[in-house]
TORBA-349066 format. One record per residue (C-alpha): residue number from 1; x, y, z. Coordinates in Angstrom, 1 decimal. Layout:
N
<seq->NUM, c1->X, c2->Y, c3->Z>
...
end
This chain:
359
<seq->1, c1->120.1, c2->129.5, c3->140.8>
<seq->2, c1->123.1, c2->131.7, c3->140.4>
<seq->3, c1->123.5, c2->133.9, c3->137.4>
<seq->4, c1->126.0, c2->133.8, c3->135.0>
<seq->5, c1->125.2, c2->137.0, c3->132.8>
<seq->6, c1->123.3, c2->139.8, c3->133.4>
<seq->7, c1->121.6, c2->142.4, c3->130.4>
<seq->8, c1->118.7, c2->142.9, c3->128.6>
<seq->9, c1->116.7, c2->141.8, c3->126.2>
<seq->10, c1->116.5, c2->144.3, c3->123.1>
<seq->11, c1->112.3, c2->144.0, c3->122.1>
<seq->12, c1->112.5, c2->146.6, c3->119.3>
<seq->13, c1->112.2, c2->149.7, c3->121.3>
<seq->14, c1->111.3, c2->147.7, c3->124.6>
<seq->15, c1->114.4, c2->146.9, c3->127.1>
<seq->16, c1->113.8, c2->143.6, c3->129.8>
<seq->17, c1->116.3, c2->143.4, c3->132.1>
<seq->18, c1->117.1, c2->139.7, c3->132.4>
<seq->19, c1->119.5, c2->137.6, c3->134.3>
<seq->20, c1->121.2, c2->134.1, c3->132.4>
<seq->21, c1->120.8, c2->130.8, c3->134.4>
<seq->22, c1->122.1, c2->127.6, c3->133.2>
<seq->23, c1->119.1, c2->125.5, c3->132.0>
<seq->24, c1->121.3, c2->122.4, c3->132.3>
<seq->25, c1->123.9, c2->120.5, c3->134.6>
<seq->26, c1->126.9, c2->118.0, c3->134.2>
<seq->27, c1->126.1, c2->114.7, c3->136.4>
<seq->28, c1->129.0, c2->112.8, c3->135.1>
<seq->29, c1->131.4, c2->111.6, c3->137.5>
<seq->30, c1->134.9, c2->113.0, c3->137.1>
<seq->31, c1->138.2, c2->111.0, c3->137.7>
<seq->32, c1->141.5, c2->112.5, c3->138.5>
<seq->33, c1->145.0, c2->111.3, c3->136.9>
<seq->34, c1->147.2, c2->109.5, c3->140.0>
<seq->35, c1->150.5, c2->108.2, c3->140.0>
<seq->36, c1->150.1, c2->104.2, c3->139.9>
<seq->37, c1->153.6, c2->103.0, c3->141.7>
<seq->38, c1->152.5, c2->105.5, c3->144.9>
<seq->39, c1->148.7, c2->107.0, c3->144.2>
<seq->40, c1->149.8, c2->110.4, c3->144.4>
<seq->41, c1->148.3, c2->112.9, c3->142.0>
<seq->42, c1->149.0, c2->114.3, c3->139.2>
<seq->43, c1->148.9, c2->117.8, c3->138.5>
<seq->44, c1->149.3, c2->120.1, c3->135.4>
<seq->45, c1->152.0, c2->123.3, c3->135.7>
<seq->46, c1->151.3, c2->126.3, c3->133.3>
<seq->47, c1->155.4, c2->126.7, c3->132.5>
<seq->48, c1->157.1, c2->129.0, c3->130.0>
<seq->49, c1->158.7, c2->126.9, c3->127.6>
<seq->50, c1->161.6, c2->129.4, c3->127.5>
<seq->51, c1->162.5, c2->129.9, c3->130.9>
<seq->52, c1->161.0, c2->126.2, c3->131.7>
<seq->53, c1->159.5, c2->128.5, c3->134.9>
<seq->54, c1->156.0, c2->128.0, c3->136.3>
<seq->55, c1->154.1, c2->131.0, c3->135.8>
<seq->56, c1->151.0, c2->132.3, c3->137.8>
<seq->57, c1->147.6, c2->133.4, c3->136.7>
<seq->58, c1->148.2, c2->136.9, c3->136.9>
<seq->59, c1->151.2, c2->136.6, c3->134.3>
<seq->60, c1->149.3, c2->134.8, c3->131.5>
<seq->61, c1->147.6, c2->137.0, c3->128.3>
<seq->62, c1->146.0, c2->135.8, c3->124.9>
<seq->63, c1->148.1, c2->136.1, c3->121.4>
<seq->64, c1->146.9, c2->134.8, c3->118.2>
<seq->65, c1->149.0, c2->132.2, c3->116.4>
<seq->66, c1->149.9, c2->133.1, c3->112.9>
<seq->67, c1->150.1, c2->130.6, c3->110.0>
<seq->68, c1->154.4, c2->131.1, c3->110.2>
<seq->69, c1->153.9, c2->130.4, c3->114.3>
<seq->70, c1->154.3, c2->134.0, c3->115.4>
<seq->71, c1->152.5, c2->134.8, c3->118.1>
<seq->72, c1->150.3, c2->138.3, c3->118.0>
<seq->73, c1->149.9, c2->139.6, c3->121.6>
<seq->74, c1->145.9, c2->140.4, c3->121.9>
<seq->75, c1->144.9, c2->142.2, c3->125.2>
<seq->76, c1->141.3, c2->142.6, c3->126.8>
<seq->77, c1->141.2, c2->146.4, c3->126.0>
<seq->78, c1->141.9, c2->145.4, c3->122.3>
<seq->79, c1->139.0, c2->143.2, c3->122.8>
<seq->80, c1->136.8, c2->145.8, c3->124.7>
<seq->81, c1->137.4, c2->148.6, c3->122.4>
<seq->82, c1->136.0, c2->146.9, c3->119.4>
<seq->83, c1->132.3, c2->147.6, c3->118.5>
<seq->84, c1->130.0, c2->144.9, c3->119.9>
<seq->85, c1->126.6, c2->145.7, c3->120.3>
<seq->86, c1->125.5, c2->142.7, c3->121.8>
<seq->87, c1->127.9, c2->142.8, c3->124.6>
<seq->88, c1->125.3, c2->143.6, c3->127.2>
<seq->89, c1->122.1, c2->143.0, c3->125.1>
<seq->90, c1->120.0, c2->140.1, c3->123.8>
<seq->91, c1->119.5, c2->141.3, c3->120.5>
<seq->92, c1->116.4, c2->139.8, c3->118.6>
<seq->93, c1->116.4, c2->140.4, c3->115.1>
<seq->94, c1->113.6, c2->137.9, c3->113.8>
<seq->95, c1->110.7, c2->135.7, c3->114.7>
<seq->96, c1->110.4, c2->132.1, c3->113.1>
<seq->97, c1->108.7, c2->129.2, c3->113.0>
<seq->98, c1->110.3, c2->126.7, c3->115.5>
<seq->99, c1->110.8, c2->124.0, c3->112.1>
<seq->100, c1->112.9, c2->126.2, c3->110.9>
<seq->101, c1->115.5, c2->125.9, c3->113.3>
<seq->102, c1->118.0, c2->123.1, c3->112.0>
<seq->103, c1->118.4, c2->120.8, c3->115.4>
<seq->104, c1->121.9, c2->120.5, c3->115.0>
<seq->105, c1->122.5, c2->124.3, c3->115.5>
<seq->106, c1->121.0, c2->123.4, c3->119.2>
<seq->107, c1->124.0, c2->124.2, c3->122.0>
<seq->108, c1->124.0, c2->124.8, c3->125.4>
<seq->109, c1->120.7, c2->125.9, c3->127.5>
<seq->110, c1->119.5, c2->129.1, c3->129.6>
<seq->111, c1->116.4, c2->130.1, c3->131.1>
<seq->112, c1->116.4, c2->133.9, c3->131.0>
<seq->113, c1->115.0, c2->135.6, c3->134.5>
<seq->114, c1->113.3, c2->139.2, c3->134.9>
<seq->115, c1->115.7, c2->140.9, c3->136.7>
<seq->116, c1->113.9, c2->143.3, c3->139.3>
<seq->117, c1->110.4, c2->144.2, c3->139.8>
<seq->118, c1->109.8, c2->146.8, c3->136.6>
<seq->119, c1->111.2, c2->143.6, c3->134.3>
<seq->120, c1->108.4, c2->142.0, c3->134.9>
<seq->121, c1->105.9, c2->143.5, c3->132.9>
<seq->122, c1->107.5, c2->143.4, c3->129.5>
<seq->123, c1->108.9, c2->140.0, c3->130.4>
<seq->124, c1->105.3, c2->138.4, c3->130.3>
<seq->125, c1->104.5, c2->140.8, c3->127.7>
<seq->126, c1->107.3, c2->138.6, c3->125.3>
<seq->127, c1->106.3, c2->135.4, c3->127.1>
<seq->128, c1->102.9, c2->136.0, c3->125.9>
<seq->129, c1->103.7, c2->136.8, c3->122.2>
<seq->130, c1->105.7, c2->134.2, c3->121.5>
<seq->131, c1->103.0, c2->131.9, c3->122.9>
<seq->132, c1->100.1, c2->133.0, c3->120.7>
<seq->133, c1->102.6, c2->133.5, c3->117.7>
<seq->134, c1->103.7, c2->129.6, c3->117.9>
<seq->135, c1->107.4, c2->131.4, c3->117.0>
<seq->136, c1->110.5, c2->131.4, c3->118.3>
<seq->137, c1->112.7, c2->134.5, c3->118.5>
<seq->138, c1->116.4, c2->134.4, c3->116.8>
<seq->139, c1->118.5, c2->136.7, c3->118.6>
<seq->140, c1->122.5, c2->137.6, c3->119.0>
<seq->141, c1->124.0, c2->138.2, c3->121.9>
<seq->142, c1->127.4, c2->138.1, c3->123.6>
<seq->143, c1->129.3, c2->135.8, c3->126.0>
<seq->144, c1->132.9, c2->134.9, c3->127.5>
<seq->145, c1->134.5, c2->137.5, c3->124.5>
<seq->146, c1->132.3, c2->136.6, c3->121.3>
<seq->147, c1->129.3, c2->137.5, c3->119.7>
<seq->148, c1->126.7, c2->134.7, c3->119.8>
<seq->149, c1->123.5, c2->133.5, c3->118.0>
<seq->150, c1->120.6, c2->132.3, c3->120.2>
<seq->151, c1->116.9, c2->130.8, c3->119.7>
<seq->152, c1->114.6, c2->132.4, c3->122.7>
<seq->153, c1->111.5, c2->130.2, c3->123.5>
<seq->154, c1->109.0, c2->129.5, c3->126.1>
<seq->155, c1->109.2, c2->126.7, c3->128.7>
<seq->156, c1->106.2, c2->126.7, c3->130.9>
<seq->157, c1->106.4, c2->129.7, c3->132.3>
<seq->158, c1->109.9, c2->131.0, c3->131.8>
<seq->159, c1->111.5, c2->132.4, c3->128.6>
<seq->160, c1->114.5, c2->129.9, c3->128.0>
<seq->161, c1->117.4, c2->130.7, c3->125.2>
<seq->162, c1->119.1, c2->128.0, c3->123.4>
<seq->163, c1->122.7, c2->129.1, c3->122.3>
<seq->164, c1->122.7, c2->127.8, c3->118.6>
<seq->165, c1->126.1, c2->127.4, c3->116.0>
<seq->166, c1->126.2, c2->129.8, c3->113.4>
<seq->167, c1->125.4, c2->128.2, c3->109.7>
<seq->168, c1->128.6, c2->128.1, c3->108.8>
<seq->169, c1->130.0, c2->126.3, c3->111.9>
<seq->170, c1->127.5, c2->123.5, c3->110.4>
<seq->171, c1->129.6, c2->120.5, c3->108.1>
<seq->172, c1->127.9, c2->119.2, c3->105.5>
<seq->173, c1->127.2, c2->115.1, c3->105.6>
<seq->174, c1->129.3, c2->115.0, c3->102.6>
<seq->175, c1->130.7, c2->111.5, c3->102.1>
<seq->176, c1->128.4, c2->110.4, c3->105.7>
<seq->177, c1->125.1, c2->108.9, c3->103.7>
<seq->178, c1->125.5, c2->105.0, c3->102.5>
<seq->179, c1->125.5, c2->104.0, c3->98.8>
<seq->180, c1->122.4, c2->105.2, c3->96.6>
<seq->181, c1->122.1, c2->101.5, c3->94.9>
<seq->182, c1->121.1, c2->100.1, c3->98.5>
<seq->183, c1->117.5, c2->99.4, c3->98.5>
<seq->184, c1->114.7, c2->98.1, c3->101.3>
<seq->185, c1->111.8, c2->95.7, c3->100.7>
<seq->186, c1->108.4, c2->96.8, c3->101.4>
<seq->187, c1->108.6, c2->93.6, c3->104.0>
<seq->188, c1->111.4, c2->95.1, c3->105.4>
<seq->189, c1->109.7, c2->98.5, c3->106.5>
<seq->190, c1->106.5, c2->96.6, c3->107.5>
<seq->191, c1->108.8, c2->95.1, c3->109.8>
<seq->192, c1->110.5, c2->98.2, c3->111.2>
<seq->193, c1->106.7, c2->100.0, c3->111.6>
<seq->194, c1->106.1, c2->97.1, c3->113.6>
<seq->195, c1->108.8, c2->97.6, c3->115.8>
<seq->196, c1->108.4, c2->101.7, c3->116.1>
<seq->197, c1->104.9, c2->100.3, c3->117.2>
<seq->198, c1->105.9, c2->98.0, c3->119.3>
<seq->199, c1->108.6, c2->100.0, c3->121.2>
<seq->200, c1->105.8, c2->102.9, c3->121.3>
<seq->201, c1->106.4, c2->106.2, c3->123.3>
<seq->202, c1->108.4, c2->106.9, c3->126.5>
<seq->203, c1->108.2, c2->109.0, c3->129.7>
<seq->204, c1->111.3, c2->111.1, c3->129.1>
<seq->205, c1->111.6, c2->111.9, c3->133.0>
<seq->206, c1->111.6, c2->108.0, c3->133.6>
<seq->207, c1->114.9, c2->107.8, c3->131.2>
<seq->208, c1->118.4, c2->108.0, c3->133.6>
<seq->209, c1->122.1, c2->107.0, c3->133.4>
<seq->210, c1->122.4, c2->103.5, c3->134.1>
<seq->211, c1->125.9, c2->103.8, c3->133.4>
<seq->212, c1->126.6, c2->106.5, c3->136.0>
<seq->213, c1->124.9, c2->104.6, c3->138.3>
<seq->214, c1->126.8, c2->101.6, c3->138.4>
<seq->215, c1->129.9, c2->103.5, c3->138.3>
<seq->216, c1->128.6, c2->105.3, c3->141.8>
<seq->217, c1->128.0, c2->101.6, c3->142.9>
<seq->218, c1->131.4, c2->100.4, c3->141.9>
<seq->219, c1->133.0, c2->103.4, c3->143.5>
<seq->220, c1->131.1, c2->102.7, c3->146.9>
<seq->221, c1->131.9, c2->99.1, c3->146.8>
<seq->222, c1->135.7, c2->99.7, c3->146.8>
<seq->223, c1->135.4, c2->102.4, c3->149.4>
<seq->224, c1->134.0, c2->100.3, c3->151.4>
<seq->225, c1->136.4, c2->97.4, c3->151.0>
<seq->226, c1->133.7, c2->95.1, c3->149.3>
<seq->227, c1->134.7, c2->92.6, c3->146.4>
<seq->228, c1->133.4, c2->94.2, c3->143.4>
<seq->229, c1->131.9, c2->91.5, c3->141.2>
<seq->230, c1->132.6, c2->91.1, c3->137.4>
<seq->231, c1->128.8, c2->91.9, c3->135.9>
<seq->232, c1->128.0, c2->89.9, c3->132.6>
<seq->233, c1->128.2, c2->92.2, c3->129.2>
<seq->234, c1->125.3, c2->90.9, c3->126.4>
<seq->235, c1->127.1, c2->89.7, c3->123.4>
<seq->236, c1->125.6, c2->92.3, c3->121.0>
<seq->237, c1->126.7, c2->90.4, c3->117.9>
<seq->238, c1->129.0, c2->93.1, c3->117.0>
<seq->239, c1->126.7, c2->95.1, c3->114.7>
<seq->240, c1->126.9, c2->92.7, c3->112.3>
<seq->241, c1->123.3, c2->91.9, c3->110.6>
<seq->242, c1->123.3, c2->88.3, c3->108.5>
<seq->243, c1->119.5, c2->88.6, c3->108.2>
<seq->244, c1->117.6, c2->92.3, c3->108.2>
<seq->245, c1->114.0, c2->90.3, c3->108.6>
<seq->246, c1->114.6, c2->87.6, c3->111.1>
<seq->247, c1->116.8, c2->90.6, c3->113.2>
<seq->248, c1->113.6, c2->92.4, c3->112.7>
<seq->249, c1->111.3, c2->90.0, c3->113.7>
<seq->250, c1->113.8, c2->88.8, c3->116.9>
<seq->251, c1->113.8, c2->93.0, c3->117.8>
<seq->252, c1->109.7, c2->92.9, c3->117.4>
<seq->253, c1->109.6, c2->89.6, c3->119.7>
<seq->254, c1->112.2, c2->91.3, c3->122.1>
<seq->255, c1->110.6, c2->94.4, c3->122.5>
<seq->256, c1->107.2, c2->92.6, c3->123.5>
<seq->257, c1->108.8, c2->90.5, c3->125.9>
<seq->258, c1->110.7, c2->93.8, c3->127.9>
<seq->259, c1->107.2, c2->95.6, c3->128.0>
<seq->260, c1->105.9, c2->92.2, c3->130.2>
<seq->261, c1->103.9, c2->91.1, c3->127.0>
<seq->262, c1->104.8, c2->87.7, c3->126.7>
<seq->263, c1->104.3, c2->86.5, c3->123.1>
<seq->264, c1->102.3, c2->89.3, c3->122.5>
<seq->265, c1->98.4, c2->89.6, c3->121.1>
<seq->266, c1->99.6, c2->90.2, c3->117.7>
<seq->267, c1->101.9, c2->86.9, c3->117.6>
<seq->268, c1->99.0, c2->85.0, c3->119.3>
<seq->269, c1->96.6, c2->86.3, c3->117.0>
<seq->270, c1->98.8, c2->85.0, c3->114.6>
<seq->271, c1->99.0, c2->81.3, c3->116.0>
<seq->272, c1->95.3, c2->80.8, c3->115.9>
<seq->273, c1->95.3, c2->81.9, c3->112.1>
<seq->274, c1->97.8, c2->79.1, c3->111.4>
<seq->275, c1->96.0, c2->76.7, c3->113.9>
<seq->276, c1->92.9, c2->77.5, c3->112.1>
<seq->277, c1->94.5, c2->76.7, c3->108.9>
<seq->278, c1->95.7, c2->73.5, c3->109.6>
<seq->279, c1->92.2, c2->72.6, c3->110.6>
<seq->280, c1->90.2, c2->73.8, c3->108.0>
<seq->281, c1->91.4, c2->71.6, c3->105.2>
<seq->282, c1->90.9, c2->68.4, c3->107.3>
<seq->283, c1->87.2, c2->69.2, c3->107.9>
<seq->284, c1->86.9, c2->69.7, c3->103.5>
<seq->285, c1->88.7, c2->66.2, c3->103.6>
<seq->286, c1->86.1, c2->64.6, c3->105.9>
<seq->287, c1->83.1, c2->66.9, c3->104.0>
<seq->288, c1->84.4, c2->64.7, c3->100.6>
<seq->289, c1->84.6, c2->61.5, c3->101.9>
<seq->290, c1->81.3, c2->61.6, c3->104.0>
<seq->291, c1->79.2, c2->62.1, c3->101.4>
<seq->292, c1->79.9, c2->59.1, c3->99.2>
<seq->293, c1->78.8, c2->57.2, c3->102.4>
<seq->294, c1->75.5, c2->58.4, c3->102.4>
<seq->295, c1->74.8, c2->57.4, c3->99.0>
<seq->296, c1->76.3, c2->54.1, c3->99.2>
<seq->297, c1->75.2, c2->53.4, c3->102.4>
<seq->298, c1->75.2, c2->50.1, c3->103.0>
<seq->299, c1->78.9, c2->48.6, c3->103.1>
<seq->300, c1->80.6, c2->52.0, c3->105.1>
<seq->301, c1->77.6, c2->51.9, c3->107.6>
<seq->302, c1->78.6, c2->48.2, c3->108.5>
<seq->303, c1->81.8, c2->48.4, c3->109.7>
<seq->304, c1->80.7, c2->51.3, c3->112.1>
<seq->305, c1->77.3, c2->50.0, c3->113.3>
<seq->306, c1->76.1, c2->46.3, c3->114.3>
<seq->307, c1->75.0, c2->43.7, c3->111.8>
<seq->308, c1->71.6, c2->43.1, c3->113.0>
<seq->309, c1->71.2, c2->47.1, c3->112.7>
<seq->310, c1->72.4, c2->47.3, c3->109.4>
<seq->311, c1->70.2, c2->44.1, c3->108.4>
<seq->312, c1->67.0, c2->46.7, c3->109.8>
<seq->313, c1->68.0, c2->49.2, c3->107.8>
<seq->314, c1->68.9, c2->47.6, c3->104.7>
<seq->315, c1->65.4, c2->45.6, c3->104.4>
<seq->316, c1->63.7, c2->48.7, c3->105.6>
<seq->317, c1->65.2, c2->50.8, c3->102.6>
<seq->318, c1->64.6, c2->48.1, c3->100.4>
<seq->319, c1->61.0, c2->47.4, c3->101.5>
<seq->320, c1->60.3, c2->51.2, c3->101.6>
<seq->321, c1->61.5, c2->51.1, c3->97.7>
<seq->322, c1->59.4, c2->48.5, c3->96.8>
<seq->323, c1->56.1, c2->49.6, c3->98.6>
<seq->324, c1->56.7, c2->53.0, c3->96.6>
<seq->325, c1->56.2, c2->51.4, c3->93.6>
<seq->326, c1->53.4, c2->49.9, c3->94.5>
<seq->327, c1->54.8, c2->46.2, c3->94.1>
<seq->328, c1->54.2, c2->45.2, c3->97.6>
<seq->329, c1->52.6, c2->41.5, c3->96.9>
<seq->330, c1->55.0, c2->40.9, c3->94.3>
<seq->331, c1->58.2, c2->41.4, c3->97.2>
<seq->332, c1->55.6, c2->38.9, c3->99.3>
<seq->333, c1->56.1, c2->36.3, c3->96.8>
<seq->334, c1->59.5, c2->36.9, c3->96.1>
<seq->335, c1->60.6, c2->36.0, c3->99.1>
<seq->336, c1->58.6, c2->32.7, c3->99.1>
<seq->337, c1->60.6, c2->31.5, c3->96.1>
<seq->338, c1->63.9, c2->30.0, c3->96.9>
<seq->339, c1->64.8, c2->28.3, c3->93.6>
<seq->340, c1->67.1, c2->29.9, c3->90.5>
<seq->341, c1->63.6, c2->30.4, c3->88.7>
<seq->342, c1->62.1, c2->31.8, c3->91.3>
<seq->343, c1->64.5, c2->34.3, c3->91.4>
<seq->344, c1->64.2, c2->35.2, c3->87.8>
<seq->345, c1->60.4, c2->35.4, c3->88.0>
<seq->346, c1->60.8, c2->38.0, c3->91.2>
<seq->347, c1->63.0, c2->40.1, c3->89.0>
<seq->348, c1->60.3, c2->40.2, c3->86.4>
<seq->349, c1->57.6, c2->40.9, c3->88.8>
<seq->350, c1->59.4, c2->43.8, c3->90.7>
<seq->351, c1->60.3, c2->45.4, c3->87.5>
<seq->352, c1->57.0, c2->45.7, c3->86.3>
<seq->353, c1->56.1, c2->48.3, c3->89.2>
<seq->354, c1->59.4, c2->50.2, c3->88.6>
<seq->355, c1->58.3, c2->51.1, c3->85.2>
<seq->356, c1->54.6, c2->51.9, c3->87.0>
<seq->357, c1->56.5, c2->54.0, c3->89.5>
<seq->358, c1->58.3, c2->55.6, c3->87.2>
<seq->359, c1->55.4, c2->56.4, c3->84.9>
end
């Protein structure tokens, strides 16, 4: 990789020569302006808006703008003659906890390289402290004509520096936050756990530009003369949300379904609890009525079993009573008598046992 900056790294009294490498690169695909009636392109001309003349690299300097519109003529030996310590040296002034560092300082990306052979001793020397330390260093240094503040940490093997804004260049979120009054349901973040669960954790290296990509395959298609094809946008309801819960619950169901989960265990498990339920009140229902039948017996057990059966069991119930008491020649005789007395005198006879029996 080609360098960009070379100096060294000031280590209290230790110097590391080091070279600056972009850490990152641009993959966006750039257009450029053409003329529409004839395609022809459209270029930008640096011109002098006194003399309306084009004017050359070599002819243009820097000038301040004052608040009245005067311009104040500032040259690069103005620049270089002013004290800036940092101008060729990664200064590190302190060593931090990484949580201190507010993420919206973050800017652009380096990885910092020993430059030549005697480098590389105090460069793994560094490396190796701010390993064991669990720290980052804060540093300043200076790049393209201004002093800079960086955050020097370890990537694998390499130290990297993250270029980071100075506090003041950071805006407050005046004005930003919503309303205090608004408040969430305890439903509401059960919900959204589920869906942080659900959606889980993700291989960053498997995360690209789909964008990008389809622009390269719309750009292909019309180089090679191919009709491009209108591709269907999802009607993303326009951010408006009618319903936080059922949106949540639809995001929750959604989420499953991209992972190749189907309904999901959860929602399943869910199912059978409301199956189960449903059943489980029946089966008291049936408990209820079911044991009134065995008490009363005779009438219930008809209707489900032949008469001859029932007959059996009637007379064997009844018989079984009687022969408990002890009344079994008295049923005998009952059964020979077939007039009204008869009847009466059977009732007297089988009652005296029952009082036996029960004695």
């Amino acid at each position: 990789m080609r360098s960009i900056w070379n100096g060294a790294i000031s280590f209290g009294l230790v110097s590391i020569p080091i070279k600056l490498v972009n850490a990152t690169e641009n993959h966006s695909i750039h257009f450029r302006q053409i003329h529409l009636a004839d395609g022809g392109r459209i270029r930008y001309r640096k011109v002098c808006e006194l003399d309306e003349e084009e004017v050359s690299g070599g002819e243009i300097g820097k000038a301040y703008e004052d608040a009245d519109g005067t311009m104040i003529p500032i040259t690069d030996e103005d620049l270089a003659q002013l004290p800036l310590p940092t101008a060729k040296t990664i200064e590190i002034v302190a060593f931090v906890p990484a949580d201190e560092i507010d993420p919206l300082q973050m800017d652009a990306a380096y990885y910092l390289s020993a430059n030549g052979v005697p480098a590389a001793k105090p460069y793994t020397l560094l490396r190796e402290a701010l390993k064991r330390s669990n720290k980052v260093a804060v540093a300043k240094y200076a790049l393209r004509g201004r002093e800079r503040l960086g955050m020097l940490r370890v990537v694998d093997d390499v130290i990297a520096m993250h270029g980071l804004l100075w506090p003041d260049e950071i805006r407050a979120p005046e004005g930003v936050a919503p309303d205090s009054d608004v408040t969430v349901r305890d439903a509401e973040l059960d919900l959204a756990d589920a869906l942080m669960d659900t959606l889980g954790e993700v291989d960053m290296d498997s995360l690209h530009d789909d964008y990008r990509e389809a622009v390269e395959e719309l750009i292909a298609a019309k180089a090679s003369g191919e009709a491009v094809q209108p591709s269907e946008s999802k009607d993303s309801g326009g951010g408006k949300v009618i319903d936080l819960i059922a949106a949540l619950e639809s995001s929750v169901r959604a989420a499953k379904k991209s992972r190749g989960e189907g309904e999901g265990e959860g929602e399943g498990e869910a199912e059978k609890e409301k199956d189960m339920a449903d059943v489980h009140p029946i089966k008291k229902k049936t408990q209820q009525k079911s044991t009134p039948q065995k008490s009363t017996g005779t009438k219930k057990s008809t209707a489900s079993t032949p008469k001859k059966t029932t007959q059996k069991k009637s007379t064997s119930k009844s018989t079984s009573s009687v022969a408990s008491s002890k009344g079994t020649s008295s049923a005998n005789s009952a059964k020979k008598q077939t007039s009204s007395g008869s009847r009466s005198t059977t009732k007297k006879k089988t009652a005296t046992p029952r009082k036996r029996a029960s004695a």
